[in-house]
C-alpha positions as CSV (number, residue, x, y, z in Angstrom):
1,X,16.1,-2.1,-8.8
2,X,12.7,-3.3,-7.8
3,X,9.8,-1.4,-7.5
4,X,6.9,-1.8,-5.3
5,X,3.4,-0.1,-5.2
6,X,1.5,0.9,-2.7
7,X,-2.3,1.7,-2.9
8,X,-3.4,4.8,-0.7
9,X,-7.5,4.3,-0.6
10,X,-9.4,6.8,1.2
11,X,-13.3,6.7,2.1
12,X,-15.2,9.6,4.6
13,X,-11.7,10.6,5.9
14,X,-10.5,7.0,6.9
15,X,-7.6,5.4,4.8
16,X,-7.5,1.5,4.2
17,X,-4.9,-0.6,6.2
18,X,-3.8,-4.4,6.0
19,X,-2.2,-6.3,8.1
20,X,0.1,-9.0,7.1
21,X,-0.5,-12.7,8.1
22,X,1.7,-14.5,10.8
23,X,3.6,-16.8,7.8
24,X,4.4,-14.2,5.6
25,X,7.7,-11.8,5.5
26,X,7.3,-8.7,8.1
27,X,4.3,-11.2,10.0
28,X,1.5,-9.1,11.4
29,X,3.1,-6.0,9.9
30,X,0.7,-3.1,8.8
31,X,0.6,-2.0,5.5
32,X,-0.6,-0.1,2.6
33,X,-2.3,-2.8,-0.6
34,X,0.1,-3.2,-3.2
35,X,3.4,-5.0,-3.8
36,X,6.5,-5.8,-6.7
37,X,6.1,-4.5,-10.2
38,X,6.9,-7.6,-12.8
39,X,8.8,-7.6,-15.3
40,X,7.1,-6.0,-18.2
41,X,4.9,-4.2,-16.0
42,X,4.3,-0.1,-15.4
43,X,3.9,0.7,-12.0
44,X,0.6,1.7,-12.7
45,X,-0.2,-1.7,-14.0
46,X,0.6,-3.1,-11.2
47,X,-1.1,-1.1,-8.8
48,X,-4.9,-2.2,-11.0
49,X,-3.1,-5.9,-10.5
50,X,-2.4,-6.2,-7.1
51,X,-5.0,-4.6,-5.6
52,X,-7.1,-6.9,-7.7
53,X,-5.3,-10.0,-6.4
54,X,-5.4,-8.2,-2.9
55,X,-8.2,-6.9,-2.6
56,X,-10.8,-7.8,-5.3
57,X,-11.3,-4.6,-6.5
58,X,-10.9,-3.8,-10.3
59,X,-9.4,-0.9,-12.8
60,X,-7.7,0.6,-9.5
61,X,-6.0,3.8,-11.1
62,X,-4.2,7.1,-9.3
63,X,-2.2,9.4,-9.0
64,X,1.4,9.0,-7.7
65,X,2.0,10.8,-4.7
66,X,5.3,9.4,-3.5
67,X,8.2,7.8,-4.6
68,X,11.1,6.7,-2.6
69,X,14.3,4.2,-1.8
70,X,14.1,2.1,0.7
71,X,16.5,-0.5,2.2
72,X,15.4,-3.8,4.3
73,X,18.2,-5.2,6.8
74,X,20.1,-7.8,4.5
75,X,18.0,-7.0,1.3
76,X,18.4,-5.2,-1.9
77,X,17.5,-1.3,-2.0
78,X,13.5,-1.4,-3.4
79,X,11.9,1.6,-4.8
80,X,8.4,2.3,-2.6
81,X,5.8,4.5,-5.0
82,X,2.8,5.0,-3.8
83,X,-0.5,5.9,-5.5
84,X,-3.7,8.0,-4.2
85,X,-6.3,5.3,-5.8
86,X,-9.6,7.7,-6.4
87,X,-11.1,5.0,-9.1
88,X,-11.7,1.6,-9.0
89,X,-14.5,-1.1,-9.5
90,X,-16.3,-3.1,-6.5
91,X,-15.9,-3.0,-2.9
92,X,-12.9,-3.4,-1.5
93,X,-12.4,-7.1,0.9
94,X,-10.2,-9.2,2.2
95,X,-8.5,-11.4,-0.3
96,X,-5.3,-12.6,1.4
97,X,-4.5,-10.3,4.6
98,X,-4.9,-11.3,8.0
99,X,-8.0,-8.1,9.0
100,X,-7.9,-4.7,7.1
101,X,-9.4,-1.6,8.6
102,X,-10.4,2.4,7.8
103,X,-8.0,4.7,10.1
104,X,-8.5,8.3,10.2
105,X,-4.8,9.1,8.6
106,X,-3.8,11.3,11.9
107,X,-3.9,7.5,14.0
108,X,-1.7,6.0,11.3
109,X,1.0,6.4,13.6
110,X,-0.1,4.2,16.2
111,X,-0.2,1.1,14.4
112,X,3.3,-0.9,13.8
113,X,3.7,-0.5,9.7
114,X,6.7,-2.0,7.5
115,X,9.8,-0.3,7.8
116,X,9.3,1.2,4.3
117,X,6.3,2.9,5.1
118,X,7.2,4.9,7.6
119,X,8.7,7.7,5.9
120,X,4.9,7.9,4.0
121,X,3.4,7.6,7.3
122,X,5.1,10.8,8.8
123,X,4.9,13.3,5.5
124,X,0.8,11.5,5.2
125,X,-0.3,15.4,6.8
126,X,0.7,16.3,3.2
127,X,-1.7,13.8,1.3
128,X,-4.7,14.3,3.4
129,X,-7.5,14.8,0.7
């Protein structure tokens, strides 16, 4: 089963969001940095790596917070883990989104995320630090 990581960055109470471009799969989707674990790969490994590719930052490391199945129409199931990044090196920017913002975790909500991270979105009141 794949598994996909998701980055959960948080900076003076605002949580880092990215929206998908136009030509890509779920197009001008929200969602949290991160994506597949390769072959070979832990998922913490490839949280550092994707966020890297993503977002320019380096040494990304956390603490998993939640881990769950999820199942797109006419896909394979995927496994959804996501991390509370608290270290990393440089300033996060945009590498390959479309815009990425800081939201106050309570507005998550209101913006139109990927299927698979809704279930995070509703238990987030739980991971608020």
């Amino acid at each position: 089963m794949v598994q996909v990581v998701a980055g959960i960055i948080e900076r003076q109470g605002r949580w880092l969001i990215c929206r998908r471009k136009a030509e890509q799969s779920h197009p001008l989707k929200w969602e949290f940095p991160g994506g597949k674990v390769e072959p070979g790969e832990t998922p913490e490994q490839a949280l550092a790596r994707e966020l890297e590719e993503e977002l320019d930052i380096r040494g990304a490391a956390g603490q998993e917070i939640m881990r769950y199945q999820h199942t797109y129409p006419g896909r394979d199931t995927i496994v959804l883990i996501f991390f509370r990044v608290r270290e990393f090196g440089g300033e996060p920017r945009n590498v390959i989104f479309h815009e990425m913002r800081w939201e106050p975790a309570a507005k998550l909500a209101e913006f139109d995320f990927v299927e698979g991270d809704a279930q995070f979105i509703q238990d987030s009141s739980k991971w608020r630090y």
